[in-house]
C-alpha positions as CSV (number, residue, x, y, z in Angstrom):
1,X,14.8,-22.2,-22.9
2,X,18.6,-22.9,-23.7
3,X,20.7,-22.8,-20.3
4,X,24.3,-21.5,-21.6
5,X,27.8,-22.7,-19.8
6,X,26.4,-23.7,-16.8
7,X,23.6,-26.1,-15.3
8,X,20.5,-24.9,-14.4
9,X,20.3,-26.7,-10.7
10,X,23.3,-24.4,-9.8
11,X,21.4,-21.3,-11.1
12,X,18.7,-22.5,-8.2
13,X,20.9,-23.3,-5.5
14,X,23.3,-20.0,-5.7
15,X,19.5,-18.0,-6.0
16,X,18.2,-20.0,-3.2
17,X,21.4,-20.3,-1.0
18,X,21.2,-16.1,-1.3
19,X,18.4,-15.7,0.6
20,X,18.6,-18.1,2.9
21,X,22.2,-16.9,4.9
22,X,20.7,-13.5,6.6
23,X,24.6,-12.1,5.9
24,X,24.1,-11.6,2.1
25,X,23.6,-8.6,-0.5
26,X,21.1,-9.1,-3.5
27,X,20.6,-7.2,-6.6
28,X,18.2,-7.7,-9.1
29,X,18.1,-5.4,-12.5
30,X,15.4,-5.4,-15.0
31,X,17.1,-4.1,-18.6
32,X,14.2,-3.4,-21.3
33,X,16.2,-2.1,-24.5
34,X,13.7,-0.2,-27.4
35,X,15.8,-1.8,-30.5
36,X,17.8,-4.8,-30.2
37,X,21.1,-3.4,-32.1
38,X,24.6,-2.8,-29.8
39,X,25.4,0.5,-28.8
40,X,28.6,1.1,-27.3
41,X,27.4,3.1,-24.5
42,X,25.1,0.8,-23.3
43,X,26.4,-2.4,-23.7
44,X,29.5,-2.0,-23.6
45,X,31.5,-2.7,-20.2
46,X,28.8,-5.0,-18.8
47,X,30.9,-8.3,-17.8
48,X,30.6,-9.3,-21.8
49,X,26.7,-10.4,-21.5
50,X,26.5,-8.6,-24.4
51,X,28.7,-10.5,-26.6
52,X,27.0,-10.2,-29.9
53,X,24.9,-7.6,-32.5
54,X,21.1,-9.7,-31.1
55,X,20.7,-7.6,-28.0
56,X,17.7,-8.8,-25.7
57,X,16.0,-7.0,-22.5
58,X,17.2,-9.3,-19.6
59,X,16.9,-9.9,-16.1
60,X,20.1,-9.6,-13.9
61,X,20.9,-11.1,-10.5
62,X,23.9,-10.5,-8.5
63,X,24.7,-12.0,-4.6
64,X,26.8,-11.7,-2.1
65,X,27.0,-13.9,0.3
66,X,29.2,-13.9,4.3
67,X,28.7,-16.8,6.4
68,X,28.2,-16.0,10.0
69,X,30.7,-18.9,11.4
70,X,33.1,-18.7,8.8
71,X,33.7,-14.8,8.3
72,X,36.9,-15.4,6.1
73,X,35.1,-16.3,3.2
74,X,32.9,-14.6,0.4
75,X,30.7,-15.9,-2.4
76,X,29.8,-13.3,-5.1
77,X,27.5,-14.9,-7.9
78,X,26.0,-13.0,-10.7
79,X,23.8,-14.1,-13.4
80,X,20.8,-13.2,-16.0
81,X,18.3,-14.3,-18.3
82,X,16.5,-13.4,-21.2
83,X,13.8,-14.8,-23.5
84,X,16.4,-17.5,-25.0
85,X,18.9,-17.9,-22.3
86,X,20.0,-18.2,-18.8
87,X,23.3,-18.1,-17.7
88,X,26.0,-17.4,-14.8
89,X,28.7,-14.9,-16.1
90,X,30.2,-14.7,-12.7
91,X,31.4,-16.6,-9.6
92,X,33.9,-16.6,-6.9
93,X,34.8,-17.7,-3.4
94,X,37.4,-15.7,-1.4
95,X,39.4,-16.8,1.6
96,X,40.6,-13.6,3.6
97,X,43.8,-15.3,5.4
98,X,45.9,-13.4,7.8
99,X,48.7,-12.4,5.0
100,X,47.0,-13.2,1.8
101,X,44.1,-13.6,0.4
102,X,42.8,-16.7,-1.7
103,X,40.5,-16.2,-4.8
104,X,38.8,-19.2,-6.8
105,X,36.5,-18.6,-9.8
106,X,36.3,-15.0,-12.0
107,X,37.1,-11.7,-10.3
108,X,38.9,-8.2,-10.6
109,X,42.4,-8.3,-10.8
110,X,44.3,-6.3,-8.0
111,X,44.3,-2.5,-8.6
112,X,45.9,0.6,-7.6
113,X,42.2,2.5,-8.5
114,X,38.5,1.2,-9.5
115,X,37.3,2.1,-12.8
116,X,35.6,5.6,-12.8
117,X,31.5,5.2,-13.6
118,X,32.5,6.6,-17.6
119,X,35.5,5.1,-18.2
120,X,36.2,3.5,-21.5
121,X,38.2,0.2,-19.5
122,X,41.9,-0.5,-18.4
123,X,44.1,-1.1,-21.0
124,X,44.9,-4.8,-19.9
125,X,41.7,-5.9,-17.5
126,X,38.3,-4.0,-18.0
127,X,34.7,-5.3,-17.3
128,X,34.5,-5.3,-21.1
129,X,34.4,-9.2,-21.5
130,X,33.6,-12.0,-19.2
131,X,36.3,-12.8,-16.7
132,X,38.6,-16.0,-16.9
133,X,38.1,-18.5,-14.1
134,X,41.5,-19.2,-12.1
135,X,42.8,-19.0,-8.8
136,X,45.0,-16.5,-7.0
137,X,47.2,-15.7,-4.8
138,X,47.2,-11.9,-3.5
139,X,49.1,-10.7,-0.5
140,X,47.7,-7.5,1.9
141,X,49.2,-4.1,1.5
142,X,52.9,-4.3,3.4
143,X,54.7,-1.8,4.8
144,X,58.3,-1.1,3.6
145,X,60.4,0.5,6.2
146,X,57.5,3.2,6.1
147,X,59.1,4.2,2.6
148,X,56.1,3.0,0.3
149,X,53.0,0.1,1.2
150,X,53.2,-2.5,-1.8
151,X,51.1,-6.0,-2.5
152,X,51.4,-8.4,-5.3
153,X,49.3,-10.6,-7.3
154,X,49.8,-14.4,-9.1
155,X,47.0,-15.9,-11.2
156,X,46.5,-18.6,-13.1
157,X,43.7,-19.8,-15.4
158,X,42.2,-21.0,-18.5
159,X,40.1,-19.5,-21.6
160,X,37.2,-21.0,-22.8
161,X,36.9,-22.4,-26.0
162,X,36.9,-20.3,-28.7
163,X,35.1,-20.5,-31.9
164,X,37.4,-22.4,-34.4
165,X,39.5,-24.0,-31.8
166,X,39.6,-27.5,-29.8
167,X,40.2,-25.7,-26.6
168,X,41.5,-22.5,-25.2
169,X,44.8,-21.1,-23.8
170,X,45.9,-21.0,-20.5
171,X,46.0,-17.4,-19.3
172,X,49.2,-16.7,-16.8
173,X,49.0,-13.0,-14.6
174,X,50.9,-11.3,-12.1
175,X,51.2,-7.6,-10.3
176,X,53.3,-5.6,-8.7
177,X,52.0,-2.8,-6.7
178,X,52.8,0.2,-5.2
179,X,51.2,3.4,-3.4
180,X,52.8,6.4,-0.7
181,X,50.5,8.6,0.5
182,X,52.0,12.3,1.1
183,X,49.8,14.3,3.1
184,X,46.8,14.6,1.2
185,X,47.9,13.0,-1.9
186,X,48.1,9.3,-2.9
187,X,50.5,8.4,-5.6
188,X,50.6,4.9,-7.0
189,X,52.7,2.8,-9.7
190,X,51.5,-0.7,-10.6
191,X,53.3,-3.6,-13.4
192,X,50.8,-4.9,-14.9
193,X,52.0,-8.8,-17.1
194,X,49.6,-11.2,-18.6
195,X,50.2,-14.1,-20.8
196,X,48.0,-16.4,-23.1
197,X,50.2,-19.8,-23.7
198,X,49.9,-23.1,-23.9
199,X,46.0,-24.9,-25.8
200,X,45.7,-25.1,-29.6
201,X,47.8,-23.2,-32.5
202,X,46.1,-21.7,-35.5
203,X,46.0,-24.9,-36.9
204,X,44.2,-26.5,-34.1
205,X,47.7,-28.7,-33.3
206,X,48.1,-28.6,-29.1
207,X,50.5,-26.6,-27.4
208,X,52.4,-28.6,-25.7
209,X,52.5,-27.3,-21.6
210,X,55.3,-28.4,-18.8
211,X,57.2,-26.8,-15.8
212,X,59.9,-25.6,-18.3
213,X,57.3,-24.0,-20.5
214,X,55.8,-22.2,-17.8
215,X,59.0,-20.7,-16.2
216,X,59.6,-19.5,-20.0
217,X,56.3,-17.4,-19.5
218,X,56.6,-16.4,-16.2
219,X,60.4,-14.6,-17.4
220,X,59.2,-13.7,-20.4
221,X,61.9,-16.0,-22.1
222,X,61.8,-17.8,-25.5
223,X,60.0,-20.6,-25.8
224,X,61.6,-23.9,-26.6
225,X,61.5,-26.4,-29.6
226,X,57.9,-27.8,-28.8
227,X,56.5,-24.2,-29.2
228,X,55.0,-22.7,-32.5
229,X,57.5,-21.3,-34.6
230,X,56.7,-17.3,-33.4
231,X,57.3,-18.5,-29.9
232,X,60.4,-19.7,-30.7
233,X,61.3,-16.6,-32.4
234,X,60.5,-14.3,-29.9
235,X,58.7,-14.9,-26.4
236,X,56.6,-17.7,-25.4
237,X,52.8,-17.2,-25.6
238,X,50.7,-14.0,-26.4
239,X,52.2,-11.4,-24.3
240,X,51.6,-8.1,-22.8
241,X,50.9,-5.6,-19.5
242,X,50.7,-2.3,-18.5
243,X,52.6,0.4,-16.4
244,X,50.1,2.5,-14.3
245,X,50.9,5.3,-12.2
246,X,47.8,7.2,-10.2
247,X,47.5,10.7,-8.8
248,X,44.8,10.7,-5.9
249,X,44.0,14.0,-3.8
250,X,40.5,14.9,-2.3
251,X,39.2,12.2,-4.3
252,X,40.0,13.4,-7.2
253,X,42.0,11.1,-9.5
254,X,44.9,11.4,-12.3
255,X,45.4,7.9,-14.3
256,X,47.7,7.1,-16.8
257,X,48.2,3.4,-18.2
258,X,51.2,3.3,-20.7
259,X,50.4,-0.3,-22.6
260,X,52.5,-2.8,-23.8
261,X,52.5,-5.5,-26.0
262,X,56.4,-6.6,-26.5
263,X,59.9,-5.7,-25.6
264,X,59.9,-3.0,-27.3
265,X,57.0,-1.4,-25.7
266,X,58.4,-2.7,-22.1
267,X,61.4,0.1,-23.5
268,X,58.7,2.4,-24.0
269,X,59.6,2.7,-27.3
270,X,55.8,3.5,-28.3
271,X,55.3,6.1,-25.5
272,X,52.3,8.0,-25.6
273,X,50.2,4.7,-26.2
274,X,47.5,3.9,-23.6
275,X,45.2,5.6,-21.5
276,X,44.9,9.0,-19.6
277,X,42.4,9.6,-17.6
278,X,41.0,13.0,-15.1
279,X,38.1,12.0,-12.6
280,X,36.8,15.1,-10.9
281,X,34.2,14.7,-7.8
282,X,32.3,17.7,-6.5
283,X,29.0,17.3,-4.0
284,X,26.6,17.6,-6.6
285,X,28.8,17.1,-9.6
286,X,31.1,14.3,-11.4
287,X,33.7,14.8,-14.8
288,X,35.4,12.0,-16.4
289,X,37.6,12.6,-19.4
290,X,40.1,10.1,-20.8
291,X,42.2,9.9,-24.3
292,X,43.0,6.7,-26.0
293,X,45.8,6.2,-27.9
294,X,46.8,3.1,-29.9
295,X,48.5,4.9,-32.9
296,X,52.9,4.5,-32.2
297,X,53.0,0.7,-31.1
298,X,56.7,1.4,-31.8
299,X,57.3,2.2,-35.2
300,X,54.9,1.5,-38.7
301,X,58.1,-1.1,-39.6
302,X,59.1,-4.5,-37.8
303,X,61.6,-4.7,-36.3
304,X,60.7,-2.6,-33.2
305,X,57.5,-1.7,-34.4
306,X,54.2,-3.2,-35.3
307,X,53.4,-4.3,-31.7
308,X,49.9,-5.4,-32.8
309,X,48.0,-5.0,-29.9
310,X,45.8,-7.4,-29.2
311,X,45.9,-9.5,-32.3
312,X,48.7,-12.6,-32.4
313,X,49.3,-14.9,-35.0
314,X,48.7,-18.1,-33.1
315,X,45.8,-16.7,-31.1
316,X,43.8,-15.0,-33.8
317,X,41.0,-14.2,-31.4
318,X,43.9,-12.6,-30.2
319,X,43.0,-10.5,-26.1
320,X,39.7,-10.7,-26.0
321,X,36.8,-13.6,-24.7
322,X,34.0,-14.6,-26.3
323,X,34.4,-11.5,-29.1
324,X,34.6,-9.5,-26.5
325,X,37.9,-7.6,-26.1
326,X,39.4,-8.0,-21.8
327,X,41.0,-4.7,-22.0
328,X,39.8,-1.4,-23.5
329,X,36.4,-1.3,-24.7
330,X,37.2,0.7,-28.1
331,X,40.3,-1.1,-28.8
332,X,39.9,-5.0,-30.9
333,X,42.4,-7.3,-32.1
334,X,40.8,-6.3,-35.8
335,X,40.5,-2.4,-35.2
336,X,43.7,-2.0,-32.6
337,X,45.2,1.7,-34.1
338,X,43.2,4.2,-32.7
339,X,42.8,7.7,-31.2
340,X,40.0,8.7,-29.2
341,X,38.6,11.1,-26.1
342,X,36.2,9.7,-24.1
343,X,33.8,12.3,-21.7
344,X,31.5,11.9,-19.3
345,X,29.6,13.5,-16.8
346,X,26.8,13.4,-14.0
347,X,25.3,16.4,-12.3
348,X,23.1,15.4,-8.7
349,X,19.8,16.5,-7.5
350,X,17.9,15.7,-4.4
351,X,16.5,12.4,-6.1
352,X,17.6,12.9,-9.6
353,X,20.8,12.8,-11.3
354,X,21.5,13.5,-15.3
355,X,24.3,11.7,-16.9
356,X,26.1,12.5,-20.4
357,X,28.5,11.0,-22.5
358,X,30.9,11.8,-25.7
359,X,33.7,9.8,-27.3
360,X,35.0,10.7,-30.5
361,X,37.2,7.9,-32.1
362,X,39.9,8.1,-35.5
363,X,40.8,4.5,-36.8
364,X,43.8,4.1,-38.6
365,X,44.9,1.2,-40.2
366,X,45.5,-2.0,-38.0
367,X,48.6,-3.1,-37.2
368,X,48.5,-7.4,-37.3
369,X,51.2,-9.3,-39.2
370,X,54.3,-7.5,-39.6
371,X,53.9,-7.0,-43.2
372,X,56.9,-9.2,-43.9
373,X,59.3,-6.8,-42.1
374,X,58.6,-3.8,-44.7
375,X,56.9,-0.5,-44.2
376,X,53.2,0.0,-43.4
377,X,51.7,2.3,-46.0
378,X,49.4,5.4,-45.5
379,X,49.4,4.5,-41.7
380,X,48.8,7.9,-40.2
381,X,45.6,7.9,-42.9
382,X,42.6,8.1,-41.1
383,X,40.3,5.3,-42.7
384,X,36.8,6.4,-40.5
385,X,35.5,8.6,-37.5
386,X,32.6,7.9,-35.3
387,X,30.9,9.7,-32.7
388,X,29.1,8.2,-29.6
389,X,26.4,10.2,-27.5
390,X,24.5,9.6,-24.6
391,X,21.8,11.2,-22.0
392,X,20.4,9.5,-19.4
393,X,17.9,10.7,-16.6
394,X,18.2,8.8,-13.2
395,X,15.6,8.8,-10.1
396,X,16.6,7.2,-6.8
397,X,14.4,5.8,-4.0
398,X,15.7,3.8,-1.1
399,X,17.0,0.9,-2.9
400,X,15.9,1.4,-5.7
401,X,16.9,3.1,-9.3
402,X,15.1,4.1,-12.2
403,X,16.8,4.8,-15.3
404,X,16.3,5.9,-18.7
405,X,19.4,6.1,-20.7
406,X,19.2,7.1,-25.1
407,X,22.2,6.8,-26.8
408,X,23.9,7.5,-30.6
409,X,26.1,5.8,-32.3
410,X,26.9,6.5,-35.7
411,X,23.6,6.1,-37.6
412,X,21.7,3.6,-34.9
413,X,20.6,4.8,-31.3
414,X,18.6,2.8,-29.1
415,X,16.7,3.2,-25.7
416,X,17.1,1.9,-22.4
417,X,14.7,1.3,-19.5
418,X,16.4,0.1,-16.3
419,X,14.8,-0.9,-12.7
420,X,17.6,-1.6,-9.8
421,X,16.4,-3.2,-6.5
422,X,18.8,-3.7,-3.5
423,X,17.6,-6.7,-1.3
């Protein structure tokens, strides 16, 4: 058996360590997939443990674990194994201080809402890829002169290597966010500003990385003579965020993520890209419907436009981890011009539920280098379509789940059988 990224005694002491504190959750999830080819629907969004076309039934494992004498702090592990591998895609510690809060490992950046059940991802963090290990800073929710609560967020970690270079970039991140609740209705606005800088170039020649670099990233500033030539040019590192605003009344939930990827999307000069999203809840009954929209990125001409989400010429992988992309699920560094709606639905019985899902995406041509500052041709042609279906039957027991999910895409489909136990 090959053990992946991480030793295999650790693997045995977080299982062990789970069931020896009585304060701990456990989760154990048996995934047994009829075909091994990806389908979007059901690999998609799973923490990046799907990160190539070879798709194997697994075992998953996920802990949580409070200590009795030290109630401030939380472990969360997760890992899984398959026929050929074993391997820990997530861990993290978190201190709960009196005015902050203190996270070490890979975790969910801040948010104003959690992703609904069918939603296609944020536009800058989803649980598309596998996190980045860091540590931050978070505050709690503050009052402001009983105008509006707000809390903020400062990470900072590092990428794994990627494939074709001698090490990865570090990854900079910070939040601002807001929410006001009037009478029944919570309305929320959240910056959103991440930043790849500092590792190898394209040409495998380090980055250098001091204090003056990193207040260059933190502003958004130029980056000085020992950055590549782009950085000089324009902003240091791979830039880019998201403004979110959030609509919240009898738990039903408006969304809207406008993305950026430069200045000129900070000016909103490529409005109407990012994500819009409805979640209805009813007792018996749940609606998700979302549209995607990649198309503007400011103009088919650079300068403004040509924002090339995702994709940046020093880091060709470009916003994504381990082939996965971090943000949306439908959107790549390779494929990042696209138009899409995304449904999905779930309807409750006394033990049963019966999920379905649609998405229906248009590529257009990607926008990557800036074409030497001339037009893009042909760039409202659609080059492809693809549709994406799914059904799935779901029987609960206890702690337990039973599910049976077939889904469509294109011209594959594929089955899967899933067990869930709560410990």
């Amino acid at each position: 058996m090959i053990f992946k990224h991480v030793p295999k005694n650790l693997i045995i002491i977080l299982f062990l360590v789970c069931f020896i504190f009585p304060q701990n959750e456990n989760q154990i999830q048996l995934n047994i997939f009829a075909n091994n080819n990806n389908i979007h629907f059901l690999h998609k969004n799973s923490d990046g443990i799907y990160y190539d076309n070879n798709i194997s039934s697994n075992l998953q494992f996920r802990h949580k674990i409070v200590f009795e004498k030290i109630p401030f702090l939380t472990l969360n592990g997760a890992w899984y194994l398959n026929e050929d591998e074993i391997d820990l895609y997530d861990l993290n510690a978190r201190i709960n201080l009196k005015k902050i809060d203190l996270k070490f490992g890979s975790f969910h950046s801040e948010t104003l809402y959690d992703n609904p059940r069918f939603s296609s991802g944020s536009m800058v963090f989803s649980n598309n890829a596998k996190k980045i290990y860091g540590i931050a800073f978070n505050s709690k929710w503050n009052n402001f002169f009983n105008l509006f609560e707000y809390k903020g967020e400062l990470f900072q970690g590092k990428f794994p290597k990627p494939v074709g270079y001698d090490g990865g970039p570090y990854l900079h991140y910070k939040s601002v966010l807001f929410r006001k609740k009037i009478k029944e209705m919570n309305l929320g606005f959240a910056i959103q500003h991440a930043v790849q800088h500092g590792g190898y170039d394209q040409n495998n020649n380090k980055i250098p990385t001091s204090w003056e670099n990193y207040i260059n990233v933190f502003f958004a500033r130029s980056g000085d003579e020992s950055q590549p030539a782009q950085d000089q040019d324009y902003k240091a590192g791979n830039g880019l965020g998201a403004f979110t605003f959030i609509l919240e009344k009898n738990s039903n939930l408006f969304y809207y993520e406008h993305y950026f990827d430069d200045k000129s999307g900070v000016k909103t000069l490529n409005f109407g890209d990012g994500l819009i999203g409805i979640n209805l809840k009813f007792s018996l009954f749940n609606l998700n419907f979302e549209l995607v929209n990649t198309r503007n990125q400011s103009g088919n001409q650079h300068p403004p436009g040509v924002d090339s989400y995702y994709f940046h010429d020093v880091y060709l992988f470009g916003w994504s981890n381990d082939g996965l992309s971090i943000g949306n699920s439908f959107i790549h560094p390779n494929s990042n011009r696209k138009f899409l709606y995304n449904i999905g639905a779930e309807k409750f019985f006394k033990k049963f539920s019966i999920t379905s899902r649609y998405a229906y995406s248009k590529v257009y041509v990607p926008y990557q280098d800036k074409n030497w500052n001339q037009p893009y041709e042909n760039y409202n042609n659609v080059i492809s379509r693809k549709k994406y279906i799914l059904f799935g039957l779901n029987y609960y027991q206890n702690e337990k789940l039973i599910s049976i999910r077939y889904s469509k895409e294109g011209q594959i489909n594929n089955v899967q059988l899933s067990y869930t136990l709560d410990l």
